[in-house]
mmCIF file of the N, C-alpha and C atoms, coordinates in Angstrom:
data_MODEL
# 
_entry.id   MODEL 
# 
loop_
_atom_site.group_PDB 
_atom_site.id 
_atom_site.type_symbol 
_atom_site.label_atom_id 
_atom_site.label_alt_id 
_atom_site.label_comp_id 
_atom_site.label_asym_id 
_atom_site.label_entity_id 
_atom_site.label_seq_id 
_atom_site.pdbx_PDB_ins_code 
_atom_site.Cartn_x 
_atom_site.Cartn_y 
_atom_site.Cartn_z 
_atom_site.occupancy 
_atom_site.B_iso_or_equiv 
_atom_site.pdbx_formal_charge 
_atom_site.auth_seq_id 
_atom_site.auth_comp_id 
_atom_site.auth_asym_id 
_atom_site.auth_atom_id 
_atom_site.pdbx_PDB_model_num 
ATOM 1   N N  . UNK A 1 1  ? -80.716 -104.624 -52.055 1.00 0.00 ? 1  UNK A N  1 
ATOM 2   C CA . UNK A 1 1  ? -79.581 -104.744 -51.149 1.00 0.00 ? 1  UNK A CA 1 
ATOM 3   C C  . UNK A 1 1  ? -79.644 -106.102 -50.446 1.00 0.00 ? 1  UNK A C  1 
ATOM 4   N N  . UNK A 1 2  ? -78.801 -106.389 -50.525 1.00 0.00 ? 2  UNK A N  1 
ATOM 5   C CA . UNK A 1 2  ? -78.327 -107.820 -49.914 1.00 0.00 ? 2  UNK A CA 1 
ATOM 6   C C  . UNK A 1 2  ? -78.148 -107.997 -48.037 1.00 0.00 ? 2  UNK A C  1 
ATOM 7   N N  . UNK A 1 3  ? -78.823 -108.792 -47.531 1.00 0.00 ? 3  UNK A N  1 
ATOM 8   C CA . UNK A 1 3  ? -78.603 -108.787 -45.663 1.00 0.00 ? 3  UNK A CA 1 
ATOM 9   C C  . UNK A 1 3  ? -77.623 -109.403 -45.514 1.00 0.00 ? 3  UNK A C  1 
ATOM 10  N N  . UNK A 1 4  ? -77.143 -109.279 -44.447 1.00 0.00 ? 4  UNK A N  1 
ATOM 11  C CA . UNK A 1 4  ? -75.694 -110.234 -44.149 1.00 0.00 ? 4  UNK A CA 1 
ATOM 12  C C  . UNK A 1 4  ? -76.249 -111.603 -44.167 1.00 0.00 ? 4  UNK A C  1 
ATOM 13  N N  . UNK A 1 5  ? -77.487 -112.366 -43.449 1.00 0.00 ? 5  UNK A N  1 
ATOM 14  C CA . UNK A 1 5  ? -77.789 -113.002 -43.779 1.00 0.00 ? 5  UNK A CA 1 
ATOM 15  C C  . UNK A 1 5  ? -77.945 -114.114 -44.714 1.00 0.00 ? 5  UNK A C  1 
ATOM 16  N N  . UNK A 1 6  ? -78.173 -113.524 -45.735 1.00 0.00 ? 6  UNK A N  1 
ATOM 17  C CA . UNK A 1 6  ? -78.268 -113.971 -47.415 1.00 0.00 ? 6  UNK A CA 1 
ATOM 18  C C  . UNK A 1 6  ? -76.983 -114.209 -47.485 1.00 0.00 ? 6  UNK A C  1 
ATOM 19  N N  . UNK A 1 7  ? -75.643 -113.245 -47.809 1.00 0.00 ? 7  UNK A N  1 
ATOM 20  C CA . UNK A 1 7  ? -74.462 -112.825 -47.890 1.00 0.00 ? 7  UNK A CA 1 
ATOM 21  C C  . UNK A 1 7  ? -74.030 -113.775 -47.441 1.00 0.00 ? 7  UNK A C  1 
ATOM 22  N N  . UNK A 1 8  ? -74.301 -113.901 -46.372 1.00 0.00 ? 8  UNK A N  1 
ATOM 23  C CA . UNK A 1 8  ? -73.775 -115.734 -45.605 1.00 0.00 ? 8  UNK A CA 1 
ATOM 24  C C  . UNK A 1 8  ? -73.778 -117.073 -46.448 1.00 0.00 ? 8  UNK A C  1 
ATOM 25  N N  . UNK A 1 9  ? -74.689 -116.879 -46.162 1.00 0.00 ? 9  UNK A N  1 
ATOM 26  C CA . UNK A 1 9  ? -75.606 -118.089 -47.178 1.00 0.00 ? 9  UNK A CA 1 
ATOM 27  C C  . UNK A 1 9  ? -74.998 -118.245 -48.603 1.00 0.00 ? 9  UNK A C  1 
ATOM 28  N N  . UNK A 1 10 ? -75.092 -117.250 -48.856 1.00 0.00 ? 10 UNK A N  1 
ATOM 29  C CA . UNK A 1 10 ? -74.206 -117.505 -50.731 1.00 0.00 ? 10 UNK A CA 1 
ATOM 30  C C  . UNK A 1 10 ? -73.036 -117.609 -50.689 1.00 0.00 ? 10 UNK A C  1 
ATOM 31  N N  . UNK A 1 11 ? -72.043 -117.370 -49.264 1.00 0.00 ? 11 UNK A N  1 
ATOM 32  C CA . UNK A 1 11 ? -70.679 -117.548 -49.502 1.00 0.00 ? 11 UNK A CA 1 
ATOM 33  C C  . UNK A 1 11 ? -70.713 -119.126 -49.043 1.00 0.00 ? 11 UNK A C  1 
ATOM 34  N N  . UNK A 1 12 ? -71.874 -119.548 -47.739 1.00 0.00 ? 12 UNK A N  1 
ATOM 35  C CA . UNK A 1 12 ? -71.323 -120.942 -47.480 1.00 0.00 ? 12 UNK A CA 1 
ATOM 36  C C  . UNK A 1 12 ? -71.739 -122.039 -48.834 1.00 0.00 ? 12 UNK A C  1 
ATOM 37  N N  . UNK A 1 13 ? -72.903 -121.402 -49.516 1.00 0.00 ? 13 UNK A N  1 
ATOM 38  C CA . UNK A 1 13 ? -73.184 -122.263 -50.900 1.00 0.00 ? 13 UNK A CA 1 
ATOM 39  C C  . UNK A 1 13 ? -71.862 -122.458 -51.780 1.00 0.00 ? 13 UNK A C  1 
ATOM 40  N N  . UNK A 1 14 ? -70.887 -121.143 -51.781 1.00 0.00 ? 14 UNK A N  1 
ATOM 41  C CA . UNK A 1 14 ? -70.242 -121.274 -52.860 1.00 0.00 ? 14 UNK A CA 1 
ATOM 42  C C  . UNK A 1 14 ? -68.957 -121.768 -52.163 1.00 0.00 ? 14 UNK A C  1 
ATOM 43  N N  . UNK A 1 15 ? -68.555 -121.824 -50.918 1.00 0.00 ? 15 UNK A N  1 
ATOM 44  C CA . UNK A 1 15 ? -68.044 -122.835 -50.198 1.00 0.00 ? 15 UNK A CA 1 
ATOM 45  C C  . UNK A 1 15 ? -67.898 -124.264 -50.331 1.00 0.00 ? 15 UNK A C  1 
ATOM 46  N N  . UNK A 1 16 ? -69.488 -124.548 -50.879 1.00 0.00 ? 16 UNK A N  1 
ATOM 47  C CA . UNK A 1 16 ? -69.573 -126.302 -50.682 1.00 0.00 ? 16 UNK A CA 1 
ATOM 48  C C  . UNK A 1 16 ? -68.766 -126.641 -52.066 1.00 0.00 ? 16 UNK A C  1 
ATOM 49  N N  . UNK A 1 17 ? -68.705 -125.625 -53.170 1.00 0.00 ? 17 UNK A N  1 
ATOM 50  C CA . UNK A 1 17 ? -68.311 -125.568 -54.604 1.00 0.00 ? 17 UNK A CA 1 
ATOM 51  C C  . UNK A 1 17 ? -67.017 -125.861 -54.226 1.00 0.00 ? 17 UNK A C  1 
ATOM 52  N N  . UNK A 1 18 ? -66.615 -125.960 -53.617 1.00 0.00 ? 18 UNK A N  1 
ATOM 53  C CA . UNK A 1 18 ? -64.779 -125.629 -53.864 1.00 0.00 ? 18 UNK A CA 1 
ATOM 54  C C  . UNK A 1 18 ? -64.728 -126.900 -53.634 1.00 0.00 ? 18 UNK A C  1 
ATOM 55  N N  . UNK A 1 19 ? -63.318 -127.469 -54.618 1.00 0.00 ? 19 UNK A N  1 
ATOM 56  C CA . UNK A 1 19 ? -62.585 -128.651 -54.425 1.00 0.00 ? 19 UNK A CA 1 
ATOM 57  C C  . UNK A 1 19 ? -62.131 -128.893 -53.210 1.00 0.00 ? 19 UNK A C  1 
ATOM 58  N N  . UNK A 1 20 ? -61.884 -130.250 -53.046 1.00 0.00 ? 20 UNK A N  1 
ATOM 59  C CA . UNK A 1 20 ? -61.266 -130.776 -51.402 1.00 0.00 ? 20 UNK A CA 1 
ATOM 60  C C  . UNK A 1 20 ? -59.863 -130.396 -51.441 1.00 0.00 ? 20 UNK A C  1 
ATOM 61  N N  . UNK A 1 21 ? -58.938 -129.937 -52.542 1.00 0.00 ? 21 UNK A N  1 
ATOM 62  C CA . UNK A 1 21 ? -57.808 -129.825 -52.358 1.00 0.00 ? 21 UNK A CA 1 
ATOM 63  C C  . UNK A 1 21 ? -57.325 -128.552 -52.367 1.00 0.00 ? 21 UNK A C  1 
ATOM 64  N N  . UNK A 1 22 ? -58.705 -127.231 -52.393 1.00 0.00 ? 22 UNK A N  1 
ATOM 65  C CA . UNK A 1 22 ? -58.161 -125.789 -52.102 1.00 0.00 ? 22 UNK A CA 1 
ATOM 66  C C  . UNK A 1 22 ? -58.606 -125.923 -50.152 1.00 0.00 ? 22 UNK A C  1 
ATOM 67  N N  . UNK A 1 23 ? -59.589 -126.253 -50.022 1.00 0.00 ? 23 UNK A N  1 
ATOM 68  C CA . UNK A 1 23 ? -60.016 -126.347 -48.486 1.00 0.00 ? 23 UNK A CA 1 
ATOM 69  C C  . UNK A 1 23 ? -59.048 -125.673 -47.614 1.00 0.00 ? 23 UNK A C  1 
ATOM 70  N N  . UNK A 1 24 ? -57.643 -126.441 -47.425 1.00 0.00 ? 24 UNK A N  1 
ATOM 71  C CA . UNK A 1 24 ? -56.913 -125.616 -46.478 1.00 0.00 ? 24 UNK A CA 1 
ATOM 72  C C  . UNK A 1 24 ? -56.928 -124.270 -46.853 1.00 0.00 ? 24 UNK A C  1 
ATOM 73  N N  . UNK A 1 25 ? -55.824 -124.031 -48.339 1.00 0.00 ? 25 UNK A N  1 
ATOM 74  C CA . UNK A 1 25 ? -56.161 -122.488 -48.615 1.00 0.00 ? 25 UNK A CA 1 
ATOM 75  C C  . UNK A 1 25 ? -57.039 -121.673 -48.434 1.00 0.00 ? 25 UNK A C  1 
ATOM 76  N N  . UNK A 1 26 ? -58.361 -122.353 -48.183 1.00 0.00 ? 26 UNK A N  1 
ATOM 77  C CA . UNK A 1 26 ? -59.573 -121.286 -47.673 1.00 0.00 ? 26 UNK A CA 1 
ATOM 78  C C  . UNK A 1 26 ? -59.631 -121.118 -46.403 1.00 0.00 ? 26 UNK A C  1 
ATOM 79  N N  . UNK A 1 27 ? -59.091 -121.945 -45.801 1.00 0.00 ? 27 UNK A N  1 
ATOM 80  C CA . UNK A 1 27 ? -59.070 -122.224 -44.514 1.00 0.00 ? 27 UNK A CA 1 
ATOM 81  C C  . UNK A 1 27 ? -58.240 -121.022 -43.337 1.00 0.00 ? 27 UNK A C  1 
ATOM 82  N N  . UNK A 1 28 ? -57.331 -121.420 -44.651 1.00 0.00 ? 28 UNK A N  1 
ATOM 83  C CA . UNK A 1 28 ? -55.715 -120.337 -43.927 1.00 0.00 ? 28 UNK A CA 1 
ATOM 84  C C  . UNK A 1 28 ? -55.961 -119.067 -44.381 1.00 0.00 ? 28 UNK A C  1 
ATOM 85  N N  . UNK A 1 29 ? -56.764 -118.631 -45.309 1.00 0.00 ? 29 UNK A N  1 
ATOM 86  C CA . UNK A 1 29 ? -56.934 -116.938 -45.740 1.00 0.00 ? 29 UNK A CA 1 
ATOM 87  C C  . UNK A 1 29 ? -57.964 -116.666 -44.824 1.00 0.00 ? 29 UNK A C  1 
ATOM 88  N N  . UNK A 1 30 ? -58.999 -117.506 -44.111 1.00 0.00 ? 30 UNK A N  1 
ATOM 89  C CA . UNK A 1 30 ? -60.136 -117.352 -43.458 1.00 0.00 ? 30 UNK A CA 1 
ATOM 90  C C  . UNK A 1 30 ? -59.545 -117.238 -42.109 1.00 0.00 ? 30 UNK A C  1 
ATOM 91  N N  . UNK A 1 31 ? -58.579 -117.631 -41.482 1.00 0.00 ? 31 UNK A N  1 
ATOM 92  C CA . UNK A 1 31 ? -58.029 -117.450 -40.270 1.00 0.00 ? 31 UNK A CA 1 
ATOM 93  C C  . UNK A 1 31 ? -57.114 -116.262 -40.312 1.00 0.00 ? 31 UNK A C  1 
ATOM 94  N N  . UNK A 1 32 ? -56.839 -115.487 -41.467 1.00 0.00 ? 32 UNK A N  1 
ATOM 95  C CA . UNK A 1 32 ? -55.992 -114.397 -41.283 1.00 0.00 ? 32 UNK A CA 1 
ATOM 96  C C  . UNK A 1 32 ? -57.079 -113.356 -41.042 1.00 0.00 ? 32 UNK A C  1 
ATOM 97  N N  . UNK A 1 33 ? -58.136 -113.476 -41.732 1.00 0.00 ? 33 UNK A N  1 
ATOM 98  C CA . UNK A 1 33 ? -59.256 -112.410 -41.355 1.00 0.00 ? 33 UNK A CA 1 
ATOM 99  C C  . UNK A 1 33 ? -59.768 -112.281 -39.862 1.00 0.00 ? 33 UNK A C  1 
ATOM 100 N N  . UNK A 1 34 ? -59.446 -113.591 -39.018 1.00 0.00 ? 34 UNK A N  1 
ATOM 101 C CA . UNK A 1 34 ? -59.616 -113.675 -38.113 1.00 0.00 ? 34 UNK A CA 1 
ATOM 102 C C  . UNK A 1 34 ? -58.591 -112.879 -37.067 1.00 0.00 ? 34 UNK A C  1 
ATOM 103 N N  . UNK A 1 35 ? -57.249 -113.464 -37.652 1.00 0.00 ? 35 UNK A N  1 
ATOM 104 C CA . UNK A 1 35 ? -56.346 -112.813 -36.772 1.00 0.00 ? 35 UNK A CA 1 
ATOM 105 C C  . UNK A 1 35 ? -56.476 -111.589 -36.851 1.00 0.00 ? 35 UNK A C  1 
ATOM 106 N N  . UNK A 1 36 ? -56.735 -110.549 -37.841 1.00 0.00 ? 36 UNK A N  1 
ATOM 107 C CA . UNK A 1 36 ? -56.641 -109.569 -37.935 1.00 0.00 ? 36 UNK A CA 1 
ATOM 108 C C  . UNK A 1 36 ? -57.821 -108.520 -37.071 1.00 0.00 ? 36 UNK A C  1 
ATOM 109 N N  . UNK A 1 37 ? -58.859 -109.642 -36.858 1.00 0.00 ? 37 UNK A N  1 
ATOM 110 C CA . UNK A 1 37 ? -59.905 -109.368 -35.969 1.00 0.00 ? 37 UNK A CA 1 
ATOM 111 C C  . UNK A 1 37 ? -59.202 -108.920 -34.717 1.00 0.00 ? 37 UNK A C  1 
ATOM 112 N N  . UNK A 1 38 ? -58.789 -110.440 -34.518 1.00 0.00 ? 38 UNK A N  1 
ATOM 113 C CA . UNK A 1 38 ? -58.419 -110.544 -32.915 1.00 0.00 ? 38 UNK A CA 1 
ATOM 114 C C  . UNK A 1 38 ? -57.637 -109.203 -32.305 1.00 0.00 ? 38 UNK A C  1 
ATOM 115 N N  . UNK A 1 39 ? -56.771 -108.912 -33.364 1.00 0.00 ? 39 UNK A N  1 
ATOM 116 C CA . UNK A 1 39 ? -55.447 -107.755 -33.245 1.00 0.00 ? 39 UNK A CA 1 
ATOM 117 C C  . UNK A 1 39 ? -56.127 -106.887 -33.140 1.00 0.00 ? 39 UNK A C  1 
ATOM 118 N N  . UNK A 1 40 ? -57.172 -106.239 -33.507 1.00 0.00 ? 40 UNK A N  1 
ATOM 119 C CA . UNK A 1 40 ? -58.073 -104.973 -33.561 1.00 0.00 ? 40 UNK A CA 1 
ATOM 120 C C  . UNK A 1 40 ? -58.534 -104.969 -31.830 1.00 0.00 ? 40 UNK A C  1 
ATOM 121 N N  . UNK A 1 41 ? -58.970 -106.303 -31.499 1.00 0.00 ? 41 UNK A N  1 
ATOM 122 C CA . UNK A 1 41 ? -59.831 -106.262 -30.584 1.00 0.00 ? 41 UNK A CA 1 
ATOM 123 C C  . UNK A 1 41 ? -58.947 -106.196 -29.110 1.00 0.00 ? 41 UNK A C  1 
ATOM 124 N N  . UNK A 1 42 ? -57.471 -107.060 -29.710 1.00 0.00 ? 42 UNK A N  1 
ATOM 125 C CA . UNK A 1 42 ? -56.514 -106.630 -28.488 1.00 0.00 ? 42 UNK A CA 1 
ATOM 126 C C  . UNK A 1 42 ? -56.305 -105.207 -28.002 1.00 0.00 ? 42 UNK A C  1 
ATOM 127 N N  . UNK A 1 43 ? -56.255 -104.518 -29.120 1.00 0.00 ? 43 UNK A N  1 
ATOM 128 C CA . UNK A 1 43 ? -55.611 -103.076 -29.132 1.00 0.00 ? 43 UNK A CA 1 
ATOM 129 C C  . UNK A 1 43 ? -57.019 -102.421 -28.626 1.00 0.00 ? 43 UNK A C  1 
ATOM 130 N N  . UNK A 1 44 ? -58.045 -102.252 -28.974 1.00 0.00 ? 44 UNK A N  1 
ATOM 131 C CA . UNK A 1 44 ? -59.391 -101.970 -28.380 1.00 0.00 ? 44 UNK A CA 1 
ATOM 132 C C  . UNK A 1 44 ? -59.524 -102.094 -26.790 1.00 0.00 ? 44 UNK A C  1 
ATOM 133 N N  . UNK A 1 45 ? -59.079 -103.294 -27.060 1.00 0.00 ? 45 UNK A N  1 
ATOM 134 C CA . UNK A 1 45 ? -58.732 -103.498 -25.146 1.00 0.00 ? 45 UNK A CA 1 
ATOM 135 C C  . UNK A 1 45 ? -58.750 -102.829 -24.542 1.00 0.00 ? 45 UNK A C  1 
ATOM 136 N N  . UNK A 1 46 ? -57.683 -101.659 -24.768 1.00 0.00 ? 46 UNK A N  1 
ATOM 137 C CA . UNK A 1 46 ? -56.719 -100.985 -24.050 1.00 0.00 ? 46 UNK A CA 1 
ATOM 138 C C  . UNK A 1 46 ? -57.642 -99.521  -23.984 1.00 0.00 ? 46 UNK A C  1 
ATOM 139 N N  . UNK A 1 47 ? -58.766 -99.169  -24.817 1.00 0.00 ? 47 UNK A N  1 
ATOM 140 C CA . UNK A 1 47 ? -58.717 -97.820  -25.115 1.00 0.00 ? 47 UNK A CA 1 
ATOM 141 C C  . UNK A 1 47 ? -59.654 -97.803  -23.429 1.00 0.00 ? 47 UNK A C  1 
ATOM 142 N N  . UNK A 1 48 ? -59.519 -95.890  -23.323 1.00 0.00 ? 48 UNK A N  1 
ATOM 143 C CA . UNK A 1 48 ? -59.911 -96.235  -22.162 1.00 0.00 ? 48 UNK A CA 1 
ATOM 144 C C  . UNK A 1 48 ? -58.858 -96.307  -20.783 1.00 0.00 ? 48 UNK A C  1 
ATOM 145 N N  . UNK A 1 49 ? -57.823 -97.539  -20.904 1.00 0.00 ? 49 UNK A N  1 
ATOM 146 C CA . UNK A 1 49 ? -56.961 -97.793  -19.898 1.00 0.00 ? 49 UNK A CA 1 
ATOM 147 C C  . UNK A 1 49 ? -56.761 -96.318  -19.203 1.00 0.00 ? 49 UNK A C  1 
ATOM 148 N N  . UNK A 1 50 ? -55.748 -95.310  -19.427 1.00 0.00 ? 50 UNK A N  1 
ATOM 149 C CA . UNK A 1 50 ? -55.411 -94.234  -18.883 1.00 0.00 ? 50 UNK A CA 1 
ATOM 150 C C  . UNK A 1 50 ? -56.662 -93.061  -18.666 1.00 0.00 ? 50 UNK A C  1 
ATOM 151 N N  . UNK A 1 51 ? -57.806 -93.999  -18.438 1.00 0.00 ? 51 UNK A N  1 
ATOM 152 C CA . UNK A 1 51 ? -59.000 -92.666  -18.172 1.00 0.00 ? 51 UNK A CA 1 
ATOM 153 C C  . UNK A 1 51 ? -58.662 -92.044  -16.984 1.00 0.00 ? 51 UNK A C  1 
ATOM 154 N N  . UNK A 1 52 ? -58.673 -92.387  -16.030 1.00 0.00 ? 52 UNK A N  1 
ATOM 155 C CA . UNK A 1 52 ? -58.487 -92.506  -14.602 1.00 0.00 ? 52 UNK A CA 1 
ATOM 156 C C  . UNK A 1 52 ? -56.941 -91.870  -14.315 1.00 0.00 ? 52 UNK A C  1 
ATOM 157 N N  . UNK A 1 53 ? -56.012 -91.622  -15.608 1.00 0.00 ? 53 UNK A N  1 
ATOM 158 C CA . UNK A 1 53 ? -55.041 -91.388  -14.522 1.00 0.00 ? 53 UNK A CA 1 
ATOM 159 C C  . UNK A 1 53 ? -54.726 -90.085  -13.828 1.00 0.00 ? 53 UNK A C  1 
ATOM 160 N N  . UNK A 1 54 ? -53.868 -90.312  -12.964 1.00 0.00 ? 54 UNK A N  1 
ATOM 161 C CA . UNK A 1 54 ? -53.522 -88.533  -12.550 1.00 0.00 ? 54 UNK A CA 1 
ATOM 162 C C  . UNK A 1 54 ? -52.929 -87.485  -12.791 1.00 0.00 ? 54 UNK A C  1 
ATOM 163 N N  . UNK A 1 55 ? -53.371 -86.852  -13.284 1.00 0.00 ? 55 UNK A N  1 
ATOM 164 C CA . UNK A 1 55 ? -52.724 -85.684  -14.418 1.00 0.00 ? 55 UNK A CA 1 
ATOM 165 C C  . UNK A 1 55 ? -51.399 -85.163  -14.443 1.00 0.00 ? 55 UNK A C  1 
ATOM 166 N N  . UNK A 1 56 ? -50.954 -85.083  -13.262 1.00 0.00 ? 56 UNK A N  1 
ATOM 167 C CA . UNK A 1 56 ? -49.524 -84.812  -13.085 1.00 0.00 ? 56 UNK A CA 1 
ATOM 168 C C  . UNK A 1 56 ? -48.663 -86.098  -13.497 1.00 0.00 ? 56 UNK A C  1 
ATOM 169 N N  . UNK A 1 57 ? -49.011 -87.422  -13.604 1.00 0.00 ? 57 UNK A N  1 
ATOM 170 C CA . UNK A 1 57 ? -48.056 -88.532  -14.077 1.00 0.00 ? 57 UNK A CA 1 
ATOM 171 C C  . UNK A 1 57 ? -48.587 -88.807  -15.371 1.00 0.00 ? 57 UNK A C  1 
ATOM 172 N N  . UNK A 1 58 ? -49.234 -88.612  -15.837 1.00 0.00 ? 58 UNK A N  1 
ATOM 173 C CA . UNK A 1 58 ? -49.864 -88.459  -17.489 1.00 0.00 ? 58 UNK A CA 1 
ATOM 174 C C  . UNK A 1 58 ? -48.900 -87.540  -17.705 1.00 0.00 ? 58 UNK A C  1 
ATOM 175 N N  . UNK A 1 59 ? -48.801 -85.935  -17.267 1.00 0.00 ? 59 UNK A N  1 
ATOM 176 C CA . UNK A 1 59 ? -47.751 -85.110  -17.907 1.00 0.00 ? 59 UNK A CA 1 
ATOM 177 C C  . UNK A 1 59 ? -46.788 -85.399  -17.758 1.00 0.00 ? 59 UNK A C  1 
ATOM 178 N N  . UNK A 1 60 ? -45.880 -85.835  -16.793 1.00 0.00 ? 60 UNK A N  1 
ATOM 179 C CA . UNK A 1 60 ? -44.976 -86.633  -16.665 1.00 0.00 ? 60 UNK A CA 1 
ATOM 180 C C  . UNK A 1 60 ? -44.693 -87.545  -17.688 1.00 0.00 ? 60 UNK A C  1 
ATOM 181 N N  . UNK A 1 61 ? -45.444 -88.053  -18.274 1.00 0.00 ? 61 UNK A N  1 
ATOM 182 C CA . UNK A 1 61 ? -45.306 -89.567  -19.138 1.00 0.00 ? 61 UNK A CA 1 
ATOM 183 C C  . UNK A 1 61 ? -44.953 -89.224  -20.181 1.00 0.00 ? 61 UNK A C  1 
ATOM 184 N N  . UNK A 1 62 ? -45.945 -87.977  -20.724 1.00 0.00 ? 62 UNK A N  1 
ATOM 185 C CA . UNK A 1 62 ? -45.854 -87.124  -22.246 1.00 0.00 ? 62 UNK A CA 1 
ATOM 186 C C  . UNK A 1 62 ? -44.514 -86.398  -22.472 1.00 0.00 ? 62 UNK A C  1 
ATOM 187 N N  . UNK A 1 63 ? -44.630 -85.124  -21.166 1.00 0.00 ? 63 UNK A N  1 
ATOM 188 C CA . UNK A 1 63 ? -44.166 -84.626  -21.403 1.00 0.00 ? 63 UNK A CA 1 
ATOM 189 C C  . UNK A 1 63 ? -42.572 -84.915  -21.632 1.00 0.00 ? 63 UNK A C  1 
ATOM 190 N N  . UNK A 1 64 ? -41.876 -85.168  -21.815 1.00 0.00 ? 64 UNK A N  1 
ATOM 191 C CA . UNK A 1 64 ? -40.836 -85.785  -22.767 1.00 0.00 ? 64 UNK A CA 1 
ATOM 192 C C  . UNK A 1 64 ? -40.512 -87.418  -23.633 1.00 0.00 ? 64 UNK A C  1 
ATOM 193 N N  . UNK A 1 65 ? -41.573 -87.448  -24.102 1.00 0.00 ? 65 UNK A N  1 
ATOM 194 C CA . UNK A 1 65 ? -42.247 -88.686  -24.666 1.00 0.00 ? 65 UNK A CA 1 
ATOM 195 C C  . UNK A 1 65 ? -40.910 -88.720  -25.980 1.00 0.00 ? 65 UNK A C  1 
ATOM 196 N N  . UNK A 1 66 ? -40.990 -88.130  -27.067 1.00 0.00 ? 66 UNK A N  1 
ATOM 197 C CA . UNK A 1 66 ? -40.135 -87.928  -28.124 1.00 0.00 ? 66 UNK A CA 1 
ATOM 198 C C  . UNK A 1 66 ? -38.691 -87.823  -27.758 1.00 0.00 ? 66 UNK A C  1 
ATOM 199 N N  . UNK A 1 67 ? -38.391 -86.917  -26.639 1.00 0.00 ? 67 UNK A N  1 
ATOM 200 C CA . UNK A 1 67 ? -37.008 -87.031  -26.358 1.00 0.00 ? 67 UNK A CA 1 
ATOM 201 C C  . UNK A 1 67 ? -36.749 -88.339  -25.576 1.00 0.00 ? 67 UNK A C  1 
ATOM 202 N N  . UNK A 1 68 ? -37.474 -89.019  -24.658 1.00 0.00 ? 68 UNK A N  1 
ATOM 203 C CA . UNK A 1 68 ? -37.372 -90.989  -24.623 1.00 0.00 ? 68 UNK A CA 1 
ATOM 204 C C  . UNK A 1 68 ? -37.099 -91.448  -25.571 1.00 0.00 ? 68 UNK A C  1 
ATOM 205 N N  . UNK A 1 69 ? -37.906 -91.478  -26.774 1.00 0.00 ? 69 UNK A N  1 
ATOM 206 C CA . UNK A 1 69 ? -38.046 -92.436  -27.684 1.00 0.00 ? 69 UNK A CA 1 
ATOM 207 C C  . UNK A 1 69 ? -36.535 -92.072  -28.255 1.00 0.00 ? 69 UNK A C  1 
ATOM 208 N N  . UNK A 1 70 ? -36.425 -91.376  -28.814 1.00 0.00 ? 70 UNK A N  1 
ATOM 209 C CA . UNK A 1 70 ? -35.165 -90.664  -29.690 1.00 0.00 ? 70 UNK A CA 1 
ATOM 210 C C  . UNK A 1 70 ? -34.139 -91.306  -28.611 1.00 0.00 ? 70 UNK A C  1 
ATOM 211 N N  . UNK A 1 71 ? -33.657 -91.230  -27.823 1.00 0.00 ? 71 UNK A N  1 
ATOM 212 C CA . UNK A 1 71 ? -32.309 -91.653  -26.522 1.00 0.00 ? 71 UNK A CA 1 
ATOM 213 C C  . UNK A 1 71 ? -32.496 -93.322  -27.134 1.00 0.00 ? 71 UNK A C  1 
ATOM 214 N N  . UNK A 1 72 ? -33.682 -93.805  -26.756 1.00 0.00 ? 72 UNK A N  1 
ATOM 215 C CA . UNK A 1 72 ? -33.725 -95.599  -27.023 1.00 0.00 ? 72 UNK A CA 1 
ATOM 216 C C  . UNK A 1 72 ? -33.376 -95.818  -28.250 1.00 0.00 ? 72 UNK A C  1 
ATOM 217 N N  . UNK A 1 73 ? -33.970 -95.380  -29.175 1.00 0.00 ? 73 UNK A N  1 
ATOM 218 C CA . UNK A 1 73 ? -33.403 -95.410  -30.353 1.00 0.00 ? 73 UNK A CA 1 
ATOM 219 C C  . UNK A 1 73 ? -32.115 -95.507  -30.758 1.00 0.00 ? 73 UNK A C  1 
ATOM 220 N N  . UNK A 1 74 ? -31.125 -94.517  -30.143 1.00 0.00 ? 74 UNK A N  1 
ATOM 221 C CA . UNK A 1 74 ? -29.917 -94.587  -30.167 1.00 0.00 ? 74 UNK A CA 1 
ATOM 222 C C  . UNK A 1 74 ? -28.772 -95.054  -29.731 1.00 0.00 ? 74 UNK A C  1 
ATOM 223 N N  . UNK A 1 75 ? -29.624 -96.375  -28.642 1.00 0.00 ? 75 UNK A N  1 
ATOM 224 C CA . UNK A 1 75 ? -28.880 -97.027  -27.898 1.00 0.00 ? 75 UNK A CA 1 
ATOM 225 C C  . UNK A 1 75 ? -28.372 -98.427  -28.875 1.00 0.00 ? 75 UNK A C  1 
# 
């Protein structure tokens, strides 16, 4: 089994392989993996947020959650 370590290492070796004229393209598929990070980690953010709240405005919030959405929808 392979360590991330190593794993590293053989992708930046096979990195140095690549022509100067794919570079950006690696560049720009390597920053989408990123963004896609970032987006995980925004939304992660959040978990948690409503620990604390007070149960009667939590039910409040829910309790006609679908019939909100459905009205906006139809506006």
């Amino acid at each position: 089994m392979i360590t991330d370590a190593q794993r590293r290492n053989q992708i930046l070796r096979r990195i140095s392989r690549i022509p100067k004229d794919k570079l950006k393209e690696l560049d720009d598929y390597i920053s989408k993996f990123e963004e896609v990070n970032n987006n995980k980690n925004r939304t992660l953010s959040f978990a948690g947020a409503w620990q604390d709240i007070d149960e009667s405005v939590f039910n409040d919030l829910t309790s006609s959650l679908i019939e909100r959405r459905q009205k906006n929808n139809y506006l």
